[in-house]
Backbone bond lengths (Angstrom), bond angles and torsions (degrees), N, CA, C in turn:
res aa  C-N    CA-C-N  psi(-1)  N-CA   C-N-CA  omega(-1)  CA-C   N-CA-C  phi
1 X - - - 1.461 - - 1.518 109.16 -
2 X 1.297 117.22 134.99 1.583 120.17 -174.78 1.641 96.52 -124.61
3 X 1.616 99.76 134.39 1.567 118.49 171.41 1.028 137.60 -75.36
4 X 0.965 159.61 151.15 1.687 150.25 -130.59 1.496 106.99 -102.27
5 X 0.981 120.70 143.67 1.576 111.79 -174.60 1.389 135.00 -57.92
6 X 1.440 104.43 -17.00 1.448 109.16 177.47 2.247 104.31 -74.57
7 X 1.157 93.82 -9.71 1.664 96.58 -157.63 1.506 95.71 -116.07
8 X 1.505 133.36 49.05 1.038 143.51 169.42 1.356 115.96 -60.44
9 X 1.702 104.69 118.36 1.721 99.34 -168.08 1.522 132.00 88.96
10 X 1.514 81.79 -14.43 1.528 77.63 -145.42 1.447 148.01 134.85
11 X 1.493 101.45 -67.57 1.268 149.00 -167.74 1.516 111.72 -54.59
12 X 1.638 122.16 -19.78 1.417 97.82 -153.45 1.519 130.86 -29.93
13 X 1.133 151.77 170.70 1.012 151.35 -166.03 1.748 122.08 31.16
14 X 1.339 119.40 22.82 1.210 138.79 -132.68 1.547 81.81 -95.91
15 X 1.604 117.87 -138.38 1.990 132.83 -162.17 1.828 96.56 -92.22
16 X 0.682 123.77 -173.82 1.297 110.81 -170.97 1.732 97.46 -118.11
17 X 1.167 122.35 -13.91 1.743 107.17 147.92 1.328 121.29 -37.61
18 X 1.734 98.60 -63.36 1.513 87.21 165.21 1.559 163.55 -61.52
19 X 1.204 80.42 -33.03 1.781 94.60 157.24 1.637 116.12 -62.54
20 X 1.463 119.74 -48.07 1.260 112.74 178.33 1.566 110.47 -61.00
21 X 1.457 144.56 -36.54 1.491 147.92 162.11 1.934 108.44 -57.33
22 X 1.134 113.89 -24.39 1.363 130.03 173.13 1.246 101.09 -61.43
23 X 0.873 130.50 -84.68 1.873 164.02 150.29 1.974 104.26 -3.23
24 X 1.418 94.06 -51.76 2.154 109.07 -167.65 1.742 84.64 -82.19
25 X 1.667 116.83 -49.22 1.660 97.62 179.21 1.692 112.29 -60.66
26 X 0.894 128.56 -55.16 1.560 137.24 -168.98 1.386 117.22 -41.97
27 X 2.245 100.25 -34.55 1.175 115.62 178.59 1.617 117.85 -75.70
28 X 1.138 116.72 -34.10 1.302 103.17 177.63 1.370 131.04 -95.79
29 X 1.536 93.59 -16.53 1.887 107.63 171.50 2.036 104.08 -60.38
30 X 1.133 91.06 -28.50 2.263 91.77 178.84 1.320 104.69 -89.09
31 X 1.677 125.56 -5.83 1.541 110.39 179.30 1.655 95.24 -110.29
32 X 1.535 107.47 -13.69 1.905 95.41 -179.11 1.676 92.71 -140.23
33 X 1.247 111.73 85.34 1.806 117.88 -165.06 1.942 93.82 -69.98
34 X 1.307 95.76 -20.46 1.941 91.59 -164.53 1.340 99.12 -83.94
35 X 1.381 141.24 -26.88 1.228 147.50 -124.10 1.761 98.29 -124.45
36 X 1.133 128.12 143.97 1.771 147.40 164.99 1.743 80.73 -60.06
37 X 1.449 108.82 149.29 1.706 113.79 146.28 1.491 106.60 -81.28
38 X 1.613 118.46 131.86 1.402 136.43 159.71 1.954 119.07 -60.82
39 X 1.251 99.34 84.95 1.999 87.74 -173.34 2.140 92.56 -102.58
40 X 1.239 87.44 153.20 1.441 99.67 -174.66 1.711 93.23 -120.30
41 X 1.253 124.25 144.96 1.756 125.70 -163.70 1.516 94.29 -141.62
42 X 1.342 118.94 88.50 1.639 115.96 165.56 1.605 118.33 -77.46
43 X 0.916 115.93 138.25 1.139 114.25 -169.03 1.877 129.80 65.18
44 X 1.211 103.05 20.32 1.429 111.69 -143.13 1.639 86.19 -83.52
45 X 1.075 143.31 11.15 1.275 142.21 168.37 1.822 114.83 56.50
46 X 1.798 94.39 -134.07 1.565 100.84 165.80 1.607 126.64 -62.99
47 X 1.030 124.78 -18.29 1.616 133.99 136.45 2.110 100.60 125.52
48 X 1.822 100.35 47.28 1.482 117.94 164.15 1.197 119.69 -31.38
49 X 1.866 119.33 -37.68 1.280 137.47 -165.14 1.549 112.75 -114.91
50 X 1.478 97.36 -44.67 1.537 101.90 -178.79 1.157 129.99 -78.50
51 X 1.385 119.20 -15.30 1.829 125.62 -175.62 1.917 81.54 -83.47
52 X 1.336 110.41 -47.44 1.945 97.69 -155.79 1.572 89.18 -72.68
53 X 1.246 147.54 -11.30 1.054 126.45 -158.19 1.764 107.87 -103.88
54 X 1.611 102.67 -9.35 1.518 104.36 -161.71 1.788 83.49 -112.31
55 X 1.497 130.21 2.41 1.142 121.73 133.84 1.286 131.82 -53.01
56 X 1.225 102.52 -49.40 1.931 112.63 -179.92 1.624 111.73 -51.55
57 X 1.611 104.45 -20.62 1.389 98.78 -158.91 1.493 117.97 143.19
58 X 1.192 115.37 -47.36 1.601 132.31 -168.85 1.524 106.91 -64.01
59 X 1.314 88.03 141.93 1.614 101.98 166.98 1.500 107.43 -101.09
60 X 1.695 116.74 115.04 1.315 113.69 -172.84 1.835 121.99 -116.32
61 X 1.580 98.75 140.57 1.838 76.70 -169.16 1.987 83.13 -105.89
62 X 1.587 120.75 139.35 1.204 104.57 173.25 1.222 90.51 -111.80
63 X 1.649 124.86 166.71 1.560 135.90 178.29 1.309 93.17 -138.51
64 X 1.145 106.10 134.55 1.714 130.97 177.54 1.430 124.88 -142.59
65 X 1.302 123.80 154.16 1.542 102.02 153.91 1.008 124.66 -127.32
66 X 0.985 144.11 50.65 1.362 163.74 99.30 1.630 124.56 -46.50
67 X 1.478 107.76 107.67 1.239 105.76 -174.40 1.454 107.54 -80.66
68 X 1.523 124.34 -26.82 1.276 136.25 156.42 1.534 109.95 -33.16
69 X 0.730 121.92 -43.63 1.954 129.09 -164.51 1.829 97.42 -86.08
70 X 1.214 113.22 -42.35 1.197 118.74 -171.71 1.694 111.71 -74.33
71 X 0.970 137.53 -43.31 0.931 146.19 -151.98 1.707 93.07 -94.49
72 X 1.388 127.02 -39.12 1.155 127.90 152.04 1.592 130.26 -37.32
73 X 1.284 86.77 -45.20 2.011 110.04 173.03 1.541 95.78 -60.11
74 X 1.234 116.93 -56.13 1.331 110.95 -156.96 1.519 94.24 -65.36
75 X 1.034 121.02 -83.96 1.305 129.60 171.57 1.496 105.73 1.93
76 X 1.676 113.48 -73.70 1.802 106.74 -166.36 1.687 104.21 -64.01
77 X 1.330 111.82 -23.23 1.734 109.38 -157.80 1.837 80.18 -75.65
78 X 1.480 120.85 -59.47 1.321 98.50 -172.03 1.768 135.06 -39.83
79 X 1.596 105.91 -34.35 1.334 106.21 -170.71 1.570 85.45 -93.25
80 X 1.144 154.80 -2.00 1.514 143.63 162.37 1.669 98.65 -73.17
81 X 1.243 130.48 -14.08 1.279 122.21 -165.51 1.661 131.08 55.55
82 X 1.777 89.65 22.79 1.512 94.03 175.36 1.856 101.32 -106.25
83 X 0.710 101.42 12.86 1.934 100.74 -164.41 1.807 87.55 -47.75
84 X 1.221 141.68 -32.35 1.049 114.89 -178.05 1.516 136.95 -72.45
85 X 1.144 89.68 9.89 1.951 123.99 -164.83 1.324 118.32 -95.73
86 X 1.281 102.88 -23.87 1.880 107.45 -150.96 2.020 83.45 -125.77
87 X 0.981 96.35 128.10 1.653 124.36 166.19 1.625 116.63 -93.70
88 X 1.472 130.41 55.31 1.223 121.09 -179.46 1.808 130.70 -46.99
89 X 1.156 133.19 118.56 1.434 111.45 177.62 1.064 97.61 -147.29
90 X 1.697 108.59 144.65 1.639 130.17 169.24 1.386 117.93 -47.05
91 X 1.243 127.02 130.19 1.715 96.45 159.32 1.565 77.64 156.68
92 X 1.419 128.41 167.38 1.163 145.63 177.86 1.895 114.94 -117.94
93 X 1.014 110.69 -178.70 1.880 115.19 -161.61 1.979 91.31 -75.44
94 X 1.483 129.45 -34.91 1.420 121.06 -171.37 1.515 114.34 -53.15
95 X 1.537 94.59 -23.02 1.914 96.79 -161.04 1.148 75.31 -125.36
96 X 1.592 153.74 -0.85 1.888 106.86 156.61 1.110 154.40 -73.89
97 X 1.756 100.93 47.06 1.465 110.13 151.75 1.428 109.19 -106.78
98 X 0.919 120.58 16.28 1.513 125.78 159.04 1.365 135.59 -90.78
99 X 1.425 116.06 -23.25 1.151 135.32 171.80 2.037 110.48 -94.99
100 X 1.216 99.15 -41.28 1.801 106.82 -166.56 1.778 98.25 -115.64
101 X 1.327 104.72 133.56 1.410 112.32 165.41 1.094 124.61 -64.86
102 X 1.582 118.40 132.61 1.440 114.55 178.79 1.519 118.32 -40.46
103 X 0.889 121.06 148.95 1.757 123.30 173.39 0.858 110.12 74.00
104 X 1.613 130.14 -50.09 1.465 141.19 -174.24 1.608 124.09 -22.39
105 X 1.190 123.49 -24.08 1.289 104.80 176.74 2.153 119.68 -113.09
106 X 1.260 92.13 161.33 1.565 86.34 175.31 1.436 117.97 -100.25
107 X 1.453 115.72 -2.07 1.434 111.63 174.67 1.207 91.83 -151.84
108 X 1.562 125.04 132.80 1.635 116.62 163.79 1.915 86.39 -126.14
109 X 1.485 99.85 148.35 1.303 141.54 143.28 1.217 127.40 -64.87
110 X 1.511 133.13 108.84 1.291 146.28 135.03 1.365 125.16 -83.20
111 X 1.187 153.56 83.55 0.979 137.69 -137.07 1.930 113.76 -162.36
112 X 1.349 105.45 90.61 1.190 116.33 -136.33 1.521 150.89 53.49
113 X 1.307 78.83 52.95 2.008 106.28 -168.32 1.536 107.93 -108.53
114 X 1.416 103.74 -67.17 1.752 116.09 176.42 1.645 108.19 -24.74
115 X 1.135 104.86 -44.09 1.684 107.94 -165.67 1.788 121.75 -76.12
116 X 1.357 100.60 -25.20 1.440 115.01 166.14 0.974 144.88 -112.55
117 X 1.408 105.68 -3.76 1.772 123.89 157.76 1.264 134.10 -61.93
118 X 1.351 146.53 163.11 1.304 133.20 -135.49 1.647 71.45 -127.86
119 X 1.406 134.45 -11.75 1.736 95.37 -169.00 2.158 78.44 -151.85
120 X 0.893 93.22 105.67 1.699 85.68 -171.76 2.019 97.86 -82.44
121 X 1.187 115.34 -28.13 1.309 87.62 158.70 0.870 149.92 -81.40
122 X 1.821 117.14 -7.08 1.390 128.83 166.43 1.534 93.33 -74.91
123 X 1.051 152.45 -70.41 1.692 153.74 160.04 1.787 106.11 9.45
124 X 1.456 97.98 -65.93 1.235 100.16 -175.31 1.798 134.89 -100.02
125 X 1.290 84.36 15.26 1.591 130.85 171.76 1.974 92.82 -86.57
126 X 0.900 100.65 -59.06 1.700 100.41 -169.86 0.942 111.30 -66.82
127 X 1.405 129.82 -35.60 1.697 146.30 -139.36 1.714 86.74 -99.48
128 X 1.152 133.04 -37.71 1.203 158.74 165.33 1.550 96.38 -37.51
129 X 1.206 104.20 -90.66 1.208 121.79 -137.75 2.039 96.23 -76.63
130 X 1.198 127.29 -19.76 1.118 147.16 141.34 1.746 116.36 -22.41
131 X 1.522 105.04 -57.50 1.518 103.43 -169.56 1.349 115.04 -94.58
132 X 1.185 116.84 147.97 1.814 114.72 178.49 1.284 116.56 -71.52
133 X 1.578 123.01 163.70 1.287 122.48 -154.67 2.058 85.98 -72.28
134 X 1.683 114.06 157.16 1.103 107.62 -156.03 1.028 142.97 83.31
135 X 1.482 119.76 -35.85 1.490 132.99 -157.59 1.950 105.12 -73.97
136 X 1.531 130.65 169.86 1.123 112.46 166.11 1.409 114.87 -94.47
137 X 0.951 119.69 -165.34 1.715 128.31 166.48 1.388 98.96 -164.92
138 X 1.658 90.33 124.52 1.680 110.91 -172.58 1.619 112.81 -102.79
139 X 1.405 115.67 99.56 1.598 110.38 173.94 1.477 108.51 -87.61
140 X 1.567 99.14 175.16 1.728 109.35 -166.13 1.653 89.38 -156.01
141 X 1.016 157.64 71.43 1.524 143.44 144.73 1.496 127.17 -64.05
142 X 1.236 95.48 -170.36 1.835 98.69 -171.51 1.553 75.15 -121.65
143 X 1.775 103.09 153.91 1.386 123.77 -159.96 1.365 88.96 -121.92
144 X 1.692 109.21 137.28 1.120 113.59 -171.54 1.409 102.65 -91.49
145 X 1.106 121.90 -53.10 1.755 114.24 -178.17 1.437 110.87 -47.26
146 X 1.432 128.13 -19.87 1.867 107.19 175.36 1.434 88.24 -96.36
147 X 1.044 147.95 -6.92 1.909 128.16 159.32 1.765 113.34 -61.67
148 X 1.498 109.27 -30.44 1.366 110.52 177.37 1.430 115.78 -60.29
149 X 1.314 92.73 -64.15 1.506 115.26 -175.59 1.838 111.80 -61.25
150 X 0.991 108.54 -44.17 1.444 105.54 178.37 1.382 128.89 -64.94
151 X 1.412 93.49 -15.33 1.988 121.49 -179.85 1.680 79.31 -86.92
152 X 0.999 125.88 -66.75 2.012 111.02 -172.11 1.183 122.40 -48.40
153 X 1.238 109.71 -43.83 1.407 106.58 -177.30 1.565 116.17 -69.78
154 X 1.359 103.29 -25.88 1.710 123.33 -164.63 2.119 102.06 -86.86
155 X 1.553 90.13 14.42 1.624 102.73 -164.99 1.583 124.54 46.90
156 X 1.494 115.51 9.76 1.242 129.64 164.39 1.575 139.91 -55.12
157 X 1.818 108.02 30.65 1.140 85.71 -166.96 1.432 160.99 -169.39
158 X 1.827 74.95 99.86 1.682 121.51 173.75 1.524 90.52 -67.06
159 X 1.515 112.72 -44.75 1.802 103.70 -152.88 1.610 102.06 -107.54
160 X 1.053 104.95 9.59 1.581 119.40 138.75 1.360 137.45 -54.43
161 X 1.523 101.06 -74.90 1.553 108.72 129.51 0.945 143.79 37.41
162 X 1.522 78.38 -103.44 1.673 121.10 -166.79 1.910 102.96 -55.29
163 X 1.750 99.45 -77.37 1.041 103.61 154.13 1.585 145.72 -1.66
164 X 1.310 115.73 -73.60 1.177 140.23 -153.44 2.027 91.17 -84.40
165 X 1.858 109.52 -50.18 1.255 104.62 164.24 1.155 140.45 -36.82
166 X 1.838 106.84 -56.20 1.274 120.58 -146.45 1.415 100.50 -77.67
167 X 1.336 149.05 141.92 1.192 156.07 -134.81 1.667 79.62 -120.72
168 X 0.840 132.42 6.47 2.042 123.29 150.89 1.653 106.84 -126.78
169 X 1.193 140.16 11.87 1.130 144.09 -173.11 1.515 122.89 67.21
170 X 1.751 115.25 25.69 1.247 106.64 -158.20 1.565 97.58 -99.33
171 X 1.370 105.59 171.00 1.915 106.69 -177.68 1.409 101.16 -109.15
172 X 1.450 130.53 19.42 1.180 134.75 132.26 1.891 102.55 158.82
173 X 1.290 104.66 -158.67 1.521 104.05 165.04 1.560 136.29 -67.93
174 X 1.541 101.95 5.81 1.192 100.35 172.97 1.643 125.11 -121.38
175 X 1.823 85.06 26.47 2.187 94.06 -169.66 1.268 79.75 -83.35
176 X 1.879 101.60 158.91 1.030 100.18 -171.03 1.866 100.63 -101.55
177 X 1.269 116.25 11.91 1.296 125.21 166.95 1.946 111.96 -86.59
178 X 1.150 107.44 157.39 1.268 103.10 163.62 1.187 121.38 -122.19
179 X 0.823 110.43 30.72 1.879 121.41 175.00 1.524 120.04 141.94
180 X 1.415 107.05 120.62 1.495 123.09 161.36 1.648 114.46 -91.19
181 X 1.273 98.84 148.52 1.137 116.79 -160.13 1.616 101.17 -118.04
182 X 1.659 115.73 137.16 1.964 128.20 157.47 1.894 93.72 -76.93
183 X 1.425 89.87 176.39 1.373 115.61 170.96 1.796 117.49 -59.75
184 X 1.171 119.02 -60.85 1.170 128.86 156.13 1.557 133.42 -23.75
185 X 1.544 109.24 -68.32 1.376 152.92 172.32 1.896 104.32 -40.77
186 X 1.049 113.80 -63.23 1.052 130.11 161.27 1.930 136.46 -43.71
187 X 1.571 93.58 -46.56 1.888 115.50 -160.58 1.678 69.48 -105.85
188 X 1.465 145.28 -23.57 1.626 125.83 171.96 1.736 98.32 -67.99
189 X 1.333 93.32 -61.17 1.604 85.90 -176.82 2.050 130.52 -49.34
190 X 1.063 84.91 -41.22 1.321 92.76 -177.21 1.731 107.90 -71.89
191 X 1.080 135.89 -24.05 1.403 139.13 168.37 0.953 117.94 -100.90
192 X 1.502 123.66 17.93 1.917 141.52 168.97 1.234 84.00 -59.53
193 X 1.035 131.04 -78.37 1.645 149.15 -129.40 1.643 98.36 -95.11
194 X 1.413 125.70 20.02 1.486 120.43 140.88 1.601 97.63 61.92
195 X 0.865 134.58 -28.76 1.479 111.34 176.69 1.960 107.20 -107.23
196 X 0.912 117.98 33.31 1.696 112.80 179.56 1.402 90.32 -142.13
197 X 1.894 106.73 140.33 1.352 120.52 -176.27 1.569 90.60 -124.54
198 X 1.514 115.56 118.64 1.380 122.53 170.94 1.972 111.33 -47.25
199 X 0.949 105.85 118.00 1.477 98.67 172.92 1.804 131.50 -98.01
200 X 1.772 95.74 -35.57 1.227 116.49 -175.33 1.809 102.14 -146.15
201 X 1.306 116.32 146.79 1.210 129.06 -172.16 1.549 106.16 -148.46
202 X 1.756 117.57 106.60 1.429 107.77 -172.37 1.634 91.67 -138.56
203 X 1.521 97.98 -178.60 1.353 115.36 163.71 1.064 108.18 -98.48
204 X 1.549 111.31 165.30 1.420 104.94 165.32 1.516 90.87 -171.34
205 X 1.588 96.83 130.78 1.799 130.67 -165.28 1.842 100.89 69.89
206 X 1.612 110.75 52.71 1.155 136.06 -176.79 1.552 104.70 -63.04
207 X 1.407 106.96 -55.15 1.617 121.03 -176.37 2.108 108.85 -103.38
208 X 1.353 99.15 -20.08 1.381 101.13 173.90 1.717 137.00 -48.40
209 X 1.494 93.20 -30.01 1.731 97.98 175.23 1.302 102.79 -77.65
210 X 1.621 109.97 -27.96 1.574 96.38 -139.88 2.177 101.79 -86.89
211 X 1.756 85.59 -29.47 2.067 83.78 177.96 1.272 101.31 -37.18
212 X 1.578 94.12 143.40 1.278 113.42 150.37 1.681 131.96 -55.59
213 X 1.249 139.32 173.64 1.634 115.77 171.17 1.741 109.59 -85.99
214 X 1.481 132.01 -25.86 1.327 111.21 149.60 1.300 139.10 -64.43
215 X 1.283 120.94 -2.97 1.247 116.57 177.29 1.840 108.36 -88.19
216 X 1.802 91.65 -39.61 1.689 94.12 168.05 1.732 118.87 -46.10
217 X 1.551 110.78 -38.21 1.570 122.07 -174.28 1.206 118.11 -86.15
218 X 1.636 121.44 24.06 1.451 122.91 -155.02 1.843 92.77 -109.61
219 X 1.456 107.60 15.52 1.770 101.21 166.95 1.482 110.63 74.93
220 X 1.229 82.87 163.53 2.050 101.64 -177.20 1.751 110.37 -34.07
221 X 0.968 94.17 -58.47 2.117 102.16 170.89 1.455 112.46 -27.55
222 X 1.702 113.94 -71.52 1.444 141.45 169.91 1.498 105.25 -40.93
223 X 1.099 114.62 -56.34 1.674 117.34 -173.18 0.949 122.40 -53.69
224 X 1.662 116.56 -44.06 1.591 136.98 -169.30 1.751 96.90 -94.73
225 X 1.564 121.87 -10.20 1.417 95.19 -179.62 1.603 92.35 -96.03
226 X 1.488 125.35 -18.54 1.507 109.78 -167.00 1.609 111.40 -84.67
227 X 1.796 100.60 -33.33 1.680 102.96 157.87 1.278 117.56 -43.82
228 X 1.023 110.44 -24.75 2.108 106.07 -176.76 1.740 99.64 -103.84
229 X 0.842 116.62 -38.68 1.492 111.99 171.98 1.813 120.39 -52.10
230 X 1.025 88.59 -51.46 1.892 114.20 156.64 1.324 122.43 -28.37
231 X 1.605 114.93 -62.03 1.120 152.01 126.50 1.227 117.30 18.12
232 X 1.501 81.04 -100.91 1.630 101.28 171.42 1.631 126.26 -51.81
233 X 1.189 120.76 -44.54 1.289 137.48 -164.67 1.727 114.89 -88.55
234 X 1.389 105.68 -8.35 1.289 110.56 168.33 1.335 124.63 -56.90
235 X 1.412 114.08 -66.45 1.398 98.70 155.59 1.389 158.61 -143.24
236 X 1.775 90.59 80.97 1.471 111.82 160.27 1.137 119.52 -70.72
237 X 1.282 135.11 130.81 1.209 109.26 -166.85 1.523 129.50 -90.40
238 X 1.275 108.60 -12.12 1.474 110.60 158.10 1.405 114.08 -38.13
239 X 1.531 117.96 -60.24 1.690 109.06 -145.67 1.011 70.18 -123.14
240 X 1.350 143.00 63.29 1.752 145.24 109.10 1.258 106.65 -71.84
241 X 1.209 97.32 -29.88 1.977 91.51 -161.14 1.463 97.69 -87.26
242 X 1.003 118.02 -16.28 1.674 111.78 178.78 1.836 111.49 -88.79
243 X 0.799 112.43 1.96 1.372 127.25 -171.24 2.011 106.08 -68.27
244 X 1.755 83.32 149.51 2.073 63.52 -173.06 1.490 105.32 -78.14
245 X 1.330 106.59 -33.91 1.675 93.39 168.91 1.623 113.28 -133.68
246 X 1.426 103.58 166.07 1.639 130.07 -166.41 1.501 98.25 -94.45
247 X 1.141 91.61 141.05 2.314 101.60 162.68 0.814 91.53 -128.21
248 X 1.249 110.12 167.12 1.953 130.61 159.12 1.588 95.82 -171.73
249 X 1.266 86.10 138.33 1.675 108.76 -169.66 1.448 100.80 -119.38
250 X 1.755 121.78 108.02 1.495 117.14 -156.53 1.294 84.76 -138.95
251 X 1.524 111.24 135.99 1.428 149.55 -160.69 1.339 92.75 -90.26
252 X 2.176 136.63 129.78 0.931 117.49 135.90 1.290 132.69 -66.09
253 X 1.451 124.70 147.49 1.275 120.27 -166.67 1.985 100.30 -87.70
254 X 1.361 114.58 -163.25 0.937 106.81 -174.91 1.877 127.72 89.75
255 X 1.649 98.44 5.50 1.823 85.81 -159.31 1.474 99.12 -86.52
């Protein structure tokens, strides 16, 4: 059974990632009403994005390398009763044009990839070249200004620092990230490569690091006022940038 497009995930009124993937399904189901939406999921692991999304409707191919993660996917897509939806395959972002047809998809997923890849513009070079002219492309990074700040508060700070120095945000050769990304930093990269038009630029878990743990325990009331606070605060752009992680939802050009 697949859920109506306004109720993507689940989630209605949900983080505001989701609403913006809410929004990219809705968009292409009114330009191809006969047609499944095509989402492509790099890195999409145990399938966080891809089991709720091949509920909505979507036919999803995720690429991972981790056969551990995959086999997990399969697993949740089966008891979601979408397993016929989801295309699992091995392989990492260098070789996904080997696995996914050029153009072929209407929404691809990046989504905690940028940060651990060895060449984030070949990454987003692929992720690119993946979606059809039109199509979106959904990023997800780790935000370097709440690694600063969270090292201060956490009285950390040498690896504050570190951070704030390192011209990729790393706390040296042994983070196991390879680069955090500002607001900027990111919407440069993603419009390096001349064919992606930044569309949307948010936070997301903007106010989430920073609650306290009673305010987290303050019940259904608390939840639904910080979900809307969330909301709201996505994108201002001040306390976007403090956010633990960045989206940007960038349009191929070309439609």
């Amino acid at each position: 059974m697949t859920t109506a497009a306004g109720d993507l995930l689940g989630t209605t009124g949900g983080s505001p990632v989701h609403r913006v993937l809410e929004a990219e399904v809705a968009r292409v189901r009114a330009a191809q009403p006969d047609a499944r939406p095509r989402v492509v999921d790099v890195g999409g692991g145990s399938g966080a994005w891809a089991v709720p999304l091949a509920v909505a409707g979507c036919t999803v191919t995720v690429v991972d390398t981790s056969p551990n993660a995959l086999a997990a996917l399969q697993r949740r897509a089966r008891e979601a009763g979408v397993g016929q939806l989801i295309t699992p395959v091995q392989g990492d972002v260098d070789a996904l044009a080997e696995f996914v047809p050029a153009g072929g998809a209407d929404l691809v997923l990046g989504h905690g990839l940028l940060e651990v890849v060895d060449d984030a513009a070949g990454a987003v070079a692929a992720l690119t070249a993946a979606a059809a002219p039109g199509a979106g492309v959904s990023v997800l990074v780790a935000g370097r200004n709440a690694a600063v700040l969270s090292r201060v508060l956490a009285g950390r700070l040498a690896e504050a620092r570190a951070v704030l120095a390192d011209p990729d945000g790393r706390l040296g050769p042994a983070d196991v990230l390879r680069r955090r990304m500002d607001g900027p930093t990111l919407c440069g990269l993603l419009e390096a490569t001349g064919e992606l038009r930044v569309e949307v630029l948010q936070g997301d878990g903007v106010l989430d690091g920073w609650l306290p743990g009673s305010v987290r325990d303050g019940g259904p009331a608390t939840t639904r006022a910080v979900t809307e606070l969330e909301g709201m605060a996505a994108a201002v752009p001040a306390l976007r940038e403090v956010a633990t992680r960045l989206h940007v939802l960038a349009r191929r050009t070309g439609a």
